[in-house]
C-alpha positions in Angstrom: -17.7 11.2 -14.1 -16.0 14.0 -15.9 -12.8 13.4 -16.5 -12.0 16.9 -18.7 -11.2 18.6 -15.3 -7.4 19.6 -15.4 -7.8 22.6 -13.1 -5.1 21.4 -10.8 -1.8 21.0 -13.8 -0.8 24.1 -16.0 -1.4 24.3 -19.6 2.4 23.2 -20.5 1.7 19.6 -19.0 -1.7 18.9 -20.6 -0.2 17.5 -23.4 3.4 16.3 -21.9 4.7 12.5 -22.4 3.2 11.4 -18.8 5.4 8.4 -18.4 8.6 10.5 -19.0 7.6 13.1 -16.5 7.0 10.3 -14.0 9.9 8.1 -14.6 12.2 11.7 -14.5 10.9 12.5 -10.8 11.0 8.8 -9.6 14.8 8.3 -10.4 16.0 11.7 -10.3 14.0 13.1 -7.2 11.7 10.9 -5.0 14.1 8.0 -5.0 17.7 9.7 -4.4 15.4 12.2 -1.6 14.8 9.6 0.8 17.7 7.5 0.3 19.6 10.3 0.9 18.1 13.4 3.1 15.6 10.6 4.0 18.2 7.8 5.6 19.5 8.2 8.6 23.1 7.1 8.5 24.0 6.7 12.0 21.5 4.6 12.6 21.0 2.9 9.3 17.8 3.0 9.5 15.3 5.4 7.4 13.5 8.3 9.3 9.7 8.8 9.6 9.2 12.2 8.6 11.0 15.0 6.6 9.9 18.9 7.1 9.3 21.1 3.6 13.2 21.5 3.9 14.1 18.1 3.5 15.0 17.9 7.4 14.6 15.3 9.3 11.5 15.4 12.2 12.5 14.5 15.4 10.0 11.4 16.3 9.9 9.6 19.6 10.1 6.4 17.8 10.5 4.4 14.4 7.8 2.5 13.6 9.0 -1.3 11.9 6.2 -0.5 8.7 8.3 2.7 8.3 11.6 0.7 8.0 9.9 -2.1 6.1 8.1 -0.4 3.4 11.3 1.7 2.5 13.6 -1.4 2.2 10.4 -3.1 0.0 10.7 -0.1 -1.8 14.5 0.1 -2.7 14.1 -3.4 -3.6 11.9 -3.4 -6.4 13.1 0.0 -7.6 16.3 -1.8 -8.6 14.5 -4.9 -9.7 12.6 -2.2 -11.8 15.5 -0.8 -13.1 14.4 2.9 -12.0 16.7 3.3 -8.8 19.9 1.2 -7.2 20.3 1.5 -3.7 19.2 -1.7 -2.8 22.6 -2.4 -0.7 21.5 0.3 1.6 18.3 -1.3 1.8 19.6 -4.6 2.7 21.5 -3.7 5.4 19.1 -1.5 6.6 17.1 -4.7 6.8 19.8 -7.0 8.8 19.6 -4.0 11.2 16.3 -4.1 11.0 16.1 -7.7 12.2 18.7 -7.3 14.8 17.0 -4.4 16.5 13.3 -5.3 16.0 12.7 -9.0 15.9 12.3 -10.2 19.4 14.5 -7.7 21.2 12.3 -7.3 24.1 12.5 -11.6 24.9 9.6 -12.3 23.3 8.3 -13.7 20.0 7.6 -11.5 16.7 8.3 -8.2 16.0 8.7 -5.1 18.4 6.5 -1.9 17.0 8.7 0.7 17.3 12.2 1.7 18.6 13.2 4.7 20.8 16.1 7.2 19.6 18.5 5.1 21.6 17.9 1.9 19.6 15.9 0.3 22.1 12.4 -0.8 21.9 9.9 1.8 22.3 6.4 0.2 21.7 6.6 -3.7 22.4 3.5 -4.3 21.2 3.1 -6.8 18.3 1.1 -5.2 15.7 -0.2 -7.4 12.6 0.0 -4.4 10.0 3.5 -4.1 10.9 4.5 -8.1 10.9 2.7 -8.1 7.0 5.1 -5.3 6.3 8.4 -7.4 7.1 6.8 -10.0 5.7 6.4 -7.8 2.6 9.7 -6.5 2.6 11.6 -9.9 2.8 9.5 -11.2 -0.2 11.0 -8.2 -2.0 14.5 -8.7 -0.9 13.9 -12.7 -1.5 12.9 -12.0 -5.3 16.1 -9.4 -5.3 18.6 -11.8 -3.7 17.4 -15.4 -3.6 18.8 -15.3 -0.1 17.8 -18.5 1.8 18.4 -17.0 5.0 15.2 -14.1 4.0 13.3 -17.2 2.8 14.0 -18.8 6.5 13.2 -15.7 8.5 10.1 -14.8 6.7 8.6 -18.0 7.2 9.7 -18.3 10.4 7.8 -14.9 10.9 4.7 -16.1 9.6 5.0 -18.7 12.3 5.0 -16.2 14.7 2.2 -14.6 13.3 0.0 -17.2 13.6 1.1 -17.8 17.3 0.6 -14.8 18.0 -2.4 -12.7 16.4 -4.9 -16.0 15.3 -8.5 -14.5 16.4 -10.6 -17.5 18.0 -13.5 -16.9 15.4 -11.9 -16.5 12.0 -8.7 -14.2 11.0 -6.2 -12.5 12.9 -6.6 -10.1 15.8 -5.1 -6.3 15.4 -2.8 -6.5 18.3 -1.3 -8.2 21.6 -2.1 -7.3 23.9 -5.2 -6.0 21.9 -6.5 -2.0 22.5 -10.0 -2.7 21.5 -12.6 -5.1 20.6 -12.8 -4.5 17.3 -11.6 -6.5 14.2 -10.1 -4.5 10.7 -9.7 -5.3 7.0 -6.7 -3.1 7.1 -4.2 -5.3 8.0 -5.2 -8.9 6.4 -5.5 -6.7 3.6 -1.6 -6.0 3.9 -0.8 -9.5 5.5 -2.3 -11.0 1.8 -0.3 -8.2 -0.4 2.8 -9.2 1.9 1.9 -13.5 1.1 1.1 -12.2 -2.9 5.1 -11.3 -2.8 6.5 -14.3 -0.9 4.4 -17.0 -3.2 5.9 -15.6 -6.3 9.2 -15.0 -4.7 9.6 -18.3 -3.3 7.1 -20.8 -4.9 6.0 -22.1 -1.7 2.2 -23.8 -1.6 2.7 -22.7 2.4 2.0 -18.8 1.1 -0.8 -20.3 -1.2 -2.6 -21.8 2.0 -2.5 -18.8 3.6 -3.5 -16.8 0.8 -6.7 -18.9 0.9 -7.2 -18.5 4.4 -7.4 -14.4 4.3 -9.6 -15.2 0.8 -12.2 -17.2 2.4 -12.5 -14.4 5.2 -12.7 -11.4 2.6 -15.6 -13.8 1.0 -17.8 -14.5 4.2 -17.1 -11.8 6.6 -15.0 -8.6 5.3 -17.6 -7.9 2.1 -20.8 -6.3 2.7 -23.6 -8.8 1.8 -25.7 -6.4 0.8 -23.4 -3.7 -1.3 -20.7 -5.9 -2.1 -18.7 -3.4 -1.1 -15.6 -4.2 1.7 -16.2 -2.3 5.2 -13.3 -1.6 7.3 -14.9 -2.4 10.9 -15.9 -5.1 12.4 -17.1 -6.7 16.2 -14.8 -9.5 17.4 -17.7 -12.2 15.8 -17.2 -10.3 12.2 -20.3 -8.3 12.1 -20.2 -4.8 10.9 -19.6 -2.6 13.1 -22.1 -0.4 12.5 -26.0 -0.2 11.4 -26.4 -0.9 7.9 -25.7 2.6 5.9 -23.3 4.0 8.7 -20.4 1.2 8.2 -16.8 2.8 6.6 -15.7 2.2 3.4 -12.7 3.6 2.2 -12.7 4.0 -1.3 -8.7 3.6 -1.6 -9.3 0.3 -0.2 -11.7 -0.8 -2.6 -9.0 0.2 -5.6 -6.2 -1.7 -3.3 -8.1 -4.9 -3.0 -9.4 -4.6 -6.7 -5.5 -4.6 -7.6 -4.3 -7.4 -5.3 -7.7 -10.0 -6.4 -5.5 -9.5 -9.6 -2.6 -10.4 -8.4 -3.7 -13.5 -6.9 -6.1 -14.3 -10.2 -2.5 -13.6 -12.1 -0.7 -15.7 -9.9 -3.4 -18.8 -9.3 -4.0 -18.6 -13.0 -2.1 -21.8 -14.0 -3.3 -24.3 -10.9 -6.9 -24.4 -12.6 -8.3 -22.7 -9.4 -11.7 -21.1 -10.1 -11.4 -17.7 -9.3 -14.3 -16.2 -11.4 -16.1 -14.9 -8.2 -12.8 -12.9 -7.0 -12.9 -11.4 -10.9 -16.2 -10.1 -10.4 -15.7 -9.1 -6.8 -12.7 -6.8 -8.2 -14.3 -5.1 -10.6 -17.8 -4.7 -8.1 -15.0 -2.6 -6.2 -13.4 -0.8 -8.4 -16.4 0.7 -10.1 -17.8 1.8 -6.9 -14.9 3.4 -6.1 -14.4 5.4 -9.2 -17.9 5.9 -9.7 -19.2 7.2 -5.4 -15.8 7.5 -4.1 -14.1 10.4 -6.5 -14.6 14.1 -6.9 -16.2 14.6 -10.4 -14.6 18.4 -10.8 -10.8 16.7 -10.5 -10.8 12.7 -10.3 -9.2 12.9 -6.8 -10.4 10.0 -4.5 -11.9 10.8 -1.1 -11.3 9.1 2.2 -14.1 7.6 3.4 -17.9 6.8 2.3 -20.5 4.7 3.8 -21.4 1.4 2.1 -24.3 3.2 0.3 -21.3 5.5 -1.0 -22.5 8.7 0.6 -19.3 10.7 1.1 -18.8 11.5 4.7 -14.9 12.2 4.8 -13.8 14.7 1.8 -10.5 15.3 2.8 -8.0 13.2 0.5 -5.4 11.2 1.3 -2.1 10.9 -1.0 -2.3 7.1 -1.3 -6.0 6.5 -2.4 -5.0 8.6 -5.4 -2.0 6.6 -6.4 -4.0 3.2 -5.7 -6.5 4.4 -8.4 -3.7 5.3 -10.8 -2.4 2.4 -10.2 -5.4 0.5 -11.2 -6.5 3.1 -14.2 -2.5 2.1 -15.7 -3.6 -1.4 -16.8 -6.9 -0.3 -18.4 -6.5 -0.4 -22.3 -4.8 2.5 -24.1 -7.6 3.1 -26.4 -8.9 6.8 -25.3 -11.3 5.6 -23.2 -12.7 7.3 -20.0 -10.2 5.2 -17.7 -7.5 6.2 -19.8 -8.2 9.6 -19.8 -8.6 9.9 -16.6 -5.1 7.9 -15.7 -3.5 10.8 -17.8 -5.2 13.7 -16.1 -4.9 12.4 -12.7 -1.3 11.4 -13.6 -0.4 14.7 -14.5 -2.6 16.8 -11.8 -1.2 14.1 -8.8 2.5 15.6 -9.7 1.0 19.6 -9.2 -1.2 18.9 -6.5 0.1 16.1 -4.5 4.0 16.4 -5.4 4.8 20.1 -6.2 8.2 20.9 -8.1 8.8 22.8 -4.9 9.1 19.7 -2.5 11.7 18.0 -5.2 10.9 14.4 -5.1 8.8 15.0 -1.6 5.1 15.4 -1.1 1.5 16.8 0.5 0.1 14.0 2.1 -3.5 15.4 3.0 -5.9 18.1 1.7 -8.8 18.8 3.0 -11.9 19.4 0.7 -11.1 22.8 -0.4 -7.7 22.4 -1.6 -6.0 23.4 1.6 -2.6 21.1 2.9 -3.6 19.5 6.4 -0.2 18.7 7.0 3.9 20.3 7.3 5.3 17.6 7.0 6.6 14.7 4.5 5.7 11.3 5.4 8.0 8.7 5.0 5.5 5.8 4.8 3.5 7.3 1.6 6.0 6.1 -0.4 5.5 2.2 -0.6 2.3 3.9 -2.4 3.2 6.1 -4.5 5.7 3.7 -5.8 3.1 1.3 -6.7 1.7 3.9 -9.4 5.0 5.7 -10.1 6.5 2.4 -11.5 3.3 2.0 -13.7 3.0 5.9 -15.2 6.8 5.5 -15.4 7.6 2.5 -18.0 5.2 -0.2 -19.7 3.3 -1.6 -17.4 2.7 -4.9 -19.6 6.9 -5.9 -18.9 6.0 -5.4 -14.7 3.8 -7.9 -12.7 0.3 -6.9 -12.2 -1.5 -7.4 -15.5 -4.8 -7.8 -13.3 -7.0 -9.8 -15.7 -10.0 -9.1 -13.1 -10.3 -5.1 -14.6 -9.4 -6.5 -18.2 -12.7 -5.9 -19.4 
C-alpha cells in the first residue's frame, strides 16, 4: 500500500504536530458543537442530525443509540480530560431512562421516541440495548453510581429475556423483521460488556463476554478466510455462497481493536487468549491490505470475503476505526505510522472540513463526491474513539491492544 498519497490535506499540514491539531478541534469544536447547537434543551435530550448550518433536522423520532452514544461520549471526554459536560450527559441519561426504558408496559428498552416524548418505535432492538449498556459502563467508570451499576445489569437481564436466539447468540429484534442473524450488534453488545467488566469488576460481564467469544470463534468467522462476515441464516451459516458473503472492512479494524481490549483486560486471570491474538491481527491486515484505497489510505465499505471491493463509497467511521488501530502501532517511521499521520491529517480535510467547525461529511462516494447534507449525530461515538488517540498519548488511555503489538 502506498502510503505517500497526501492529495487530500494542503501543503501547510504535511508537516503539522498531528496530535495538537486533533486535540485543538476535539475540545474547541466537535465537542462544544454538539453539546451545544447539537443538544436539544427542551427536551434534554441530543438531536439526530444537524444541517451544514449547525441547525437542527427535524426527525420523526430519536433513536435510544443516538441518546446513548452521546452520553458515552461526554463521559469519557471528561474522564479524558479533553471536554467537561458530563452533567449534561447525566441527566440527559436519567431522562433517557425515564422516557425509554419500558415506557410502552413492557420489558427493555423502546427504539425511538416521537417529538412529543412518547414512544415512537416500540420495538426492542439489540444494537440499541448494547448502546445503554455502553453508555452506563461509561457513566459507571465516571460516577461509581450504584444505581447505573443496578440498571445496567438489570438491562442485561432483559436482554437475555428478550433477544436469546434458540441456536446460539442473540436475535436482531422482537418482534424480529427478518430471518437473518448479524455480527453487527454482538459486536457492540461485547464493546458495551468490555466497558462494564472494567467499570465494575463483575465476573457476570466476563461470562458474557465468553459467551459472544465462543460465537465469533464457531459461527461469525469465515472458516475458510478467517475473515468475519456480517450475514448470517437463523442456523449461523453464511448467508451467501462462498465469495459473495459481506465483509466490511471497518468491522474487521473494530473487532481487531476490541480482541485487544478483552486480551488487555483477561490478561491477568491466566486465560489463554493466544488464538483471539492471532485472529486480530488476521483482521486487521486484511483490512488494511484488500479493504483501503492505495491512492489515499481511506477505507471502503464493503468487500466480499475474498476481499474484492464491491462497495467503494466510504463511510466516516471505518476511517476512524483504522486510525484508531494504526495509533497504537509503534512510533518508529514505519508504514503503519506513516500512514496514521497521513490519514490523520487527510481525515480532518476530507472528512471534517474547517468549514463545518467541529461537524462532518459522513459518506463519499468513490469519486470524492459528499452523498450526504447533513451531519450525523451518531458518527461521533467513532470519531471519538480515534480523536482521543491522535489527540494525547495513547499509552496513558486504555487500549494498548497487545494483539497488533507486533
Amino acid at each position: 500500500m502506498s502510503v505517500s498519497n497526501t492529495r487530500f490535506f494542503p501543503p501547510d499540514m504535511k508537516n503539522a504536530d498531528p496530535s495538537k491539531i486533533w486535540r485543538d478541534w476535539l475540545s474547541a469544536k466537535a465537542l462544544p458543537l454538539w453539546s451545544g447547537a447539537g443538544f436539544d434543551r427542551k427536551r434534554n435530550l441530543y438531536y439526530e442530525r444537524l444541517d451544514w448550518n449547525r441547525n437542527p433536522v427535524p426527525m420523526s423520532g430519536l433513536r435510544l443509540m443516538v441518546q446513548a452514544r452521546q452520553i458515552s461520549t461526554y463521559c469519557r471526554a471528561t474522564l479524558d480530560g479533553f471536554y467537561n459536560a458530563s452533567a449534561q450527559a447525566l441527566y440527559c441519561l436519567d431522562v433517557v431512562e425515564r422516557a425509554y426504558h419500558g415506557s410502552d408496559g413492557g420489558a427493555g428498552w423502546v427504539f425511538s421516541l416521537a417529538p412529543d416524548g412518547q414512544p415512537a418505535d416500540c420495538r426492542r432492538d439489540l444494537y440499541a440495548h448494547a448502546f445503554i449498556l455502553f453508555a452506563y459502563g461509561w457513566a459507571i467508570r465516571l460516577t461509581g453510581e450504584q444505581r447505573y451499576q443496578k440498571i445496567a445489569r438489570q438491562t442485561s437481564q432483559e436482554v437475555e429475556r428478550i433477544f436469546t436466539a434458540p441456536s446460539a447468540g442473540y436475535l436482531d429484534t422482537v418482534p424480529p423483521v427478518d430471518s437473518l442473524r448479524r455480527q453487527n450488534p454482538h459486536m457492540h453488545l461485547f464493546e458495551a460488556y468490555l466497558v462494564l467488566l472494567e467499570a465494575t469488576g463483575d465476573e457476570y460481564y466476563l461470562e458474557k463476554l465468553r459467551g459472544i467469544i465462543t460465537l465469533l470463534q464457531n459461527h461469525l468467522l469465515d472458516r475458510r478466510s478467517g475473515l468475519l462476515l456480517e450475514f448470517f441464516d437463523s442456523s449461523w451459516q453464511p448467508s451467501k455462497p462462498a465469495s459473495h458473503n459481506r465483509v466490511e472492512p471497518g468491522h474487521l479494524f473494530e473487532w481487531a481493536w476490541l480482541l485487544g481490549e478483552y486480551q488487555r483486560l483477561v490478561s491477568s486471570s491466566g486465560e489463554d487468549v493466544n488464538g483471539l491474538g492471532e485472529a486480530a491481527k488476521r483482521l486487521f491486515s486484511a483490512g488494511l491490505s484488500c479493504g483501503t484505497d492505495l491512492k489515499t489510505g481511506f477505507v471502503f465499505d464493503a468487500m466480499t470475503e475474498d476481499g474484492v471491493i464491491f462497495e467503494r463509497a466510504m463511510r466516516i467511521w471505518p476511517q476512524t476505526e483504522l486510525l484508531r488501530l494504526l495509533c497504537t502501532r509503534p512510533v518508529s517511521g514505519d508504514r503503519e505510522s506513516i500512514l496514521a499521520h497521513n490519514l490523520g491529517m487527510a481525515f480532518l480535510t476530507q472528512f471534517a472540513p474547517p468549514h463545518l467547525a467541529g461537524g462532518w461529511i459522513d459518506r463519499f462516494d468513490e469519486f470524492g463526491s459528499p452523498l450526504v447534507d447533513y451531519m450525523p449525530a451518531s458518527s461521533l461515538y467513532h470519531i471519538y474513539g480515534a480523536a482521543r488517540m491522535m489527540s494525547g498519548d495513547s499509552s496513558k488511555m486504555e487500549g494498548s491492544n497487545p494483539s497488533l503489538a507486533v
